[in-house]
C-alpha positions in Angstrom: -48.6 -2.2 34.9 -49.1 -3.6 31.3 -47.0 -0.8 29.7 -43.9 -2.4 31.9 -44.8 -5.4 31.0 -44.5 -4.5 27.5 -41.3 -3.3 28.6 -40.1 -6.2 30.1 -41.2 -8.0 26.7 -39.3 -5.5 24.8 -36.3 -6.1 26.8 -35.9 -9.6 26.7 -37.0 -9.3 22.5 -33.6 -7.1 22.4 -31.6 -9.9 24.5 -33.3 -12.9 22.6 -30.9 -11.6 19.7 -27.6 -12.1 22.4 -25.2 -14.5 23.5 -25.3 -14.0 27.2 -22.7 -14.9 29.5 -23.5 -14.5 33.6 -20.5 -15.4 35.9 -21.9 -15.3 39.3 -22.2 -17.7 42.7 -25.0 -18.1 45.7 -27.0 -15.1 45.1 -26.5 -15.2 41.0 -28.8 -18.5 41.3 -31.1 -16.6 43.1 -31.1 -13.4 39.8 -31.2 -16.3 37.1 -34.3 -17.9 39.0 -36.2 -13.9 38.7 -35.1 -14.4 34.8 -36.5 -17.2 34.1 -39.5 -16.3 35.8 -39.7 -13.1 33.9 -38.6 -15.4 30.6 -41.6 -17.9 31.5 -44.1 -15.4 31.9 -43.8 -13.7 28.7 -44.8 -14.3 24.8 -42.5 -13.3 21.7 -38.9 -14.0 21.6 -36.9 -14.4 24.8 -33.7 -15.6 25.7 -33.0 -19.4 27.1 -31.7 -19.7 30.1 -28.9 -22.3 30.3 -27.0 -23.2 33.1 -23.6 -23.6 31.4 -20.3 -21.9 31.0 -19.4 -24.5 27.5 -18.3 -22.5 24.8 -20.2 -23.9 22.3 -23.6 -23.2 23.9 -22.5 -19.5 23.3 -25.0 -18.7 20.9 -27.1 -15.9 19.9 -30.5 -16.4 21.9 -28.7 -17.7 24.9 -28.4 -16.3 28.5 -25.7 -18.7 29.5 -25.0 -18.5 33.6 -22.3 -20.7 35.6 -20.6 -20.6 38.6 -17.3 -18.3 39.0 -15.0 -18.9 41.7 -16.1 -18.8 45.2 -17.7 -16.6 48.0 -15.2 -14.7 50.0 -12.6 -14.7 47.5 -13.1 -11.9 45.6 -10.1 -12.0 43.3 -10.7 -15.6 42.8 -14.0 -14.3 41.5 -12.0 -12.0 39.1 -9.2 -14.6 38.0 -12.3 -17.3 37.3 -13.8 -14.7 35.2 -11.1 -13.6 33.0 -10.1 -17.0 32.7 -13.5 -18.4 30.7 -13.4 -14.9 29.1 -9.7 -15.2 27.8 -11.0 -19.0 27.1 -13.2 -19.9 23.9 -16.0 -18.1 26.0 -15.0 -14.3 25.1 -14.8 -15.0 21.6 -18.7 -16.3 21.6 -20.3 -14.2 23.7 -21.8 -10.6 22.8 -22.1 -9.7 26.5 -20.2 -11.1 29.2 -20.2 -10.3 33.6 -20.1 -11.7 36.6 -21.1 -10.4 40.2 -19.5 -10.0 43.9 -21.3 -11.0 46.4 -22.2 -9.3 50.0 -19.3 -12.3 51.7 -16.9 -11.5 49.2 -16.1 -7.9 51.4 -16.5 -8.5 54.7 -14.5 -5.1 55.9 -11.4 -6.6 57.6 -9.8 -6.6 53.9 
């Protein structure tokens, strides 16, 4: 167990140097709440979580996360995306992505 923890550490260490961009709905709240948990429970350098998609809080040591489009429009999802990407955002960020989620394919499409 503690040599994945010391894993874990490593791995946020290695983001802690990142701008972080997450692009995400419902379920995306739901991932950021595990990071900060993971972020909370560890020492050494980790990233802050910040619930923002402003440019200017694109900076190294961030993992930025906002809302993109909406469930059960997957291209919405998409256009949202590209849009803060194509924005100030894609110029700040060393890692940028969003999510689907499960409502966003519902089979009859």
């Amino acid at each position: 167990m503690w040599r994945r923890l010391r894993r874990v550490a490593g791995f946020l260490q290695t983001l802690s140097t990142k701008a972080i961009y997450f692009g995400h709905q419902s379920v995306g709240s739901n991932i950021m709440e595990g990071i900060q948990a993971l972020v909370s429970g560890t020492s050494g350098p980790v990233p802050r979580v910040s619930q923002t998609s402003a440019a200017g809080s694109m900076v190294k040591g961030v993992f930025a996360h906002a809302g993109s489009g909406s469930n059960g429009d997957p291209m919405g999802k998409i256009t949202a995306f590209v849009a803060s990407i194509q924005g100030s955002v894609g110029n700040k960020v060393d890692i940028a992505f969003f999510k689907f989620c499960y409502v966003d394919f519902d089979g009859s499409t």
